[in-house]
N, C-alpha and C positions, 0 to 999 in steps of 0.2 A: 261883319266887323267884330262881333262878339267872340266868333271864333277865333277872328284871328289874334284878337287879345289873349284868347284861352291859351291858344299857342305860342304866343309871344311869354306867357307869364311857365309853362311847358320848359320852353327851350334855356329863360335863365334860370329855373329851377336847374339843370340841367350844367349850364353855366357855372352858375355855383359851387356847384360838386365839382366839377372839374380843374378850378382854379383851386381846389385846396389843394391838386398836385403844386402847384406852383411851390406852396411851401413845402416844408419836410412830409414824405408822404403817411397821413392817416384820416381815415376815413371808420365809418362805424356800418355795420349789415343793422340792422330793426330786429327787434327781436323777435318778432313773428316769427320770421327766415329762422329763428334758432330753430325757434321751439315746438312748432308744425309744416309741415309739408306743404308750400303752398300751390294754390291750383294753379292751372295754364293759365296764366295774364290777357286776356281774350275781352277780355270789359272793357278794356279801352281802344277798341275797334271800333272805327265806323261800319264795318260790315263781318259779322259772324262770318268765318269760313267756313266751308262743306265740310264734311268730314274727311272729301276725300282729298280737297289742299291742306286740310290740319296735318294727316297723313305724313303728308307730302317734305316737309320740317320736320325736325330736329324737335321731340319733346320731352322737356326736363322734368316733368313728372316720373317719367317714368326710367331714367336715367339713373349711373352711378358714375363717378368717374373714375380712372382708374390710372394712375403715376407708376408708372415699372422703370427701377433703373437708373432715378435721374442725377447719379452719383458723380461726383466731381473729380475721380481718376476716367472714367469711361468720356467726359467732357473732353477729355486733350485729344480723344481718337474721331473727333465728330471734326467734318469736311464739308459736309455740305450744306449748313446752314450757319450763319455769324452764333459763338455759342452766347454772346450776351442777349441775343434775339429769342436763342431758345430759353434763357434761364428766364429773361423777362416774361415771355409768353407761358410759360408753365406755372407761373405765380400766380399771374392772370388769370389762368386757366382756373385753379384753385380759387382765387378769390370771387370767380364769376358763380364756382360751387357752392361755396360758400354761399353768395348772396342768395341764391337760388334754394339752398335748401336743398342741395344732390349731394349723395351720401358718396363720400370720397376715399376709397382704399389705396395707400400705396406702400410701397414694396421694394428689397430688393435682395436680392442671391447670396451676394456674401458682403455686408458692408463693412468687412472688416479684414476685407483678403484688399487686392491693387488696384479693385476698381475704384477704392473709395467710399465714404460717406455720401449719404444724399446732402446734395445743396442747403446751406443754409437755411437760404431767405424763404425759402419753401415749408421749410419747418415751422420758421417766424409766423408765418402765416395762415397755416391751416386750424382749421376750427376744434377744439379738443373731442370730438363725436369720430372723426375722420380715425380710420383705423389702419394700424400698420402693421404688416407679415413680416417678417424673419421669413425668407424658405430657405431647406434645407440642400442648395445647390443645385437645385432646378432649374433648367437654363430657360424654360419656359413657366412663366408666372400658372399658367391652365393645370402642370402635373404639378402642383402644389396643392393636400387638399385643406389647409386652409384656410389657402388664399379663394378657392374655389366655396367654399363654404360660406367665406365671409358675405364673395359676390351671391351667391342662391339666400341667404339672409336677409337681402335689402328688398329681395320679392320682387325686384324690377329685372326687364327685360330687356332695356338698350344701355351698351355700354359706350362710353366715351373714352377712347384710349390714348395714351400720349408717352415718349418713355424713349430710351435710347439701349440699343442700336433699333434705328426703325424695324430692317431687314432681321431682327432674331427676338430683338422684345417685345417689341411693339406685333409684328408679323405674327410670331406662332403665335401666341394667345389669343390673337384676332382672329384667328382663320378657327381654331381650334373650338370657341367659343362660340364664331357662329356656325359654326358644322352641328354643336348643338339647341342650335336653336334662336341663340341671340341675335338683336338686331346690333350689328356694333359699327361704329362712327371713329374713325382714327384721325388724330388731329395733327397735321404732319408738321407746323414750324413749331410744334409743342414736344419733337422728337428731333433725332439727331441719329446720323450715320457717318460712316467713316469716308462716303465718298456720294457723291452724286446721281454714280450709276449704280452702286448698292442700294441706294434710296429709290433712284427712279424703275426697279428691278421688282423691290418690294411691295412700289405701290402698285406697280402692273400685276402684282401676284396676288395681292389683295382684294384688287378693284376685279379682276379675273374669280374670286372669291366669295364675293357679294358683298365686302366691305366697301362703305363709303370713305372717300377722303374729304376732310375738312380743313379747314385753318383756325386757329383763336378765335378772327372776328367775325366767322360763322357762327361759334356757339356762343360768344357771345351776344348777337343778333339775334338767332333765333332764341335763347331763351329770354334777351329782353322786349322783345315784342314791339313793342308801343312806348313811346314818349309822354303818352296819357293815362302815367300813374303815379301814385302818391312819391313812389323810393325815386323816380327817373332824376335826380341828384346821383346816388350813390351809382349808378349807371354810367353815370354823365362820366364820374372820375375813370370807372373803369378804363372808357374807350379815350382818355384820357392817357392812362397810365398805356393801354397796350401800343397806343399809336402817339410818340411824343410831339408829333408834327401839327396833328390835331389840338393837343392839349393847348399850344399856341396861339393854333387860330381862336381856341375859347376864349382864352385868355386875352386877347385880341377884342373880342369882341367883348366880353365883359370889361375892361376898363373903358370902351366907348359907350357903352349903358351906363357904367355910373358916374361918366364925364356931361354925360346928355338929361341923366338924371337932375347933379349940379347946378347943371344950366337952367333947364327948368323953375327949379326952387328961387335960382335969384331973379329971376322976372317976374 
């Protein structure tokens, strides 16, 4: 019974966060998350994993993320995924960095030639640490050195990649990166291509490559671990904000808590 309190009190923490999308959306990261590096969220496990299902995951420790491209003329040639999908999931993506404490570089070729500015809301968002390259018309983000420099600075080994066109931004740098050495994770409705089978061509190239493909609610799952921790609020909103179908059900279910709460008190 004790538990299941724990976890009842867990999930409206939870709750709560995520009904602040309800209103205008702002939320706040802890400043911990600024200001250190924080470790794997592993304490709020009932059972330690092996080292070799730690493995096995997506770990943010040791992670950078990495935004190539995500320019608002290159937007009108993207086919195979809804682009208000991709531009939500990229923010996400970013704010999930953020929360986490993963050092975030992004990037892009010419943001002053036809592909356009990077996205807004994405700029709105990211944390002032997060670092941006200018390259100098490198179609590939890897022959820029650096952008290349910036990523061997962070001292980490697994990159998270996200970026449009899958098949030329997102792809070389992927392949390129892990050929030396990197473990790198490509998050595909976090990117965009001109067609489906350009995409679906890509990921066969990649996954042919040793890159893994992911979605947003991967890395956001795997880096939030557990529901049994202090921030799982600011969490809460996240998977809120990425999936607005869910925000609902929250929301749904926190006006029946604090209708049942009401009740309560006048009895």
């Amino acid at each position: 019974m004790k538990r299941i309190k724990q976890l009842g009190k867990t999930f409206l923490a939870f709750a709560t966060g995520a009904a602040m999308l309800i209103q205008p959306l702002a939320f706040t990261t802890s400043a911990q998350a600024q200001e250190a590096s924080q470790p794997l969220h592993l304490e709020g496990l009932s059972k330690e994993p092996t080292e070799a299902a730690n493995a096995a995951l997506f770990d943010p420790t040791d992670a950078v993320l990495l935004l190539l491209d995500h320019q608002t003329g290159l937007f009108q040639t993207v086919n195979d995924v809804p682009v208000d999908d991709l531009r939500r999931n990229t923010v996400v993506l970013a704010k999930i960095a953020k929360q986490a404490d993963i050092p975030i570089i992004y990037t892009a070729s010419e943001p002053d030639g036809p592909n356009g500015p990077l996205m807004k809301e994405l700029a709105d968002v990211l944390p002032s640490s997060a670092k941006f390259i200018r390259r100098q018309g490198e179609v590939s983000s890897w022959d820029n050195a650096d952008f290349v420099e910036a990523v061997e600075a962070t001292g980490r080994k697994t990159l998270v990649i996200a970026g449009v066109w899958t098949s030329v931004c997102v792809a070389f740098p992927a392949l390129q990166a892990h050929a030396e050495g990197y473990d790198v994770v490509v998050v595909m409705d976090a990117s965009g291509d001109v067609s489906k089978m350009a995409s679906d061509a890509a990921l066969e190239r990649m996954v042919a490559g040793g890159i893994v493909p992911v979605t947003t609610n991967t890395v956001l799952s795997e880096t939030h671990r557990t529901w049994n921790r202090p921030d799982a609020a600011e969490w809460g909103a996240l998977y809120a904000e990425l999936v607005p179908e869910y925000g609902s059900a929250v929301e749904s279910y926190t006006r029946a808590q604090e209708a049942a709460t009401k009740s309560d008190a006048k009895e």
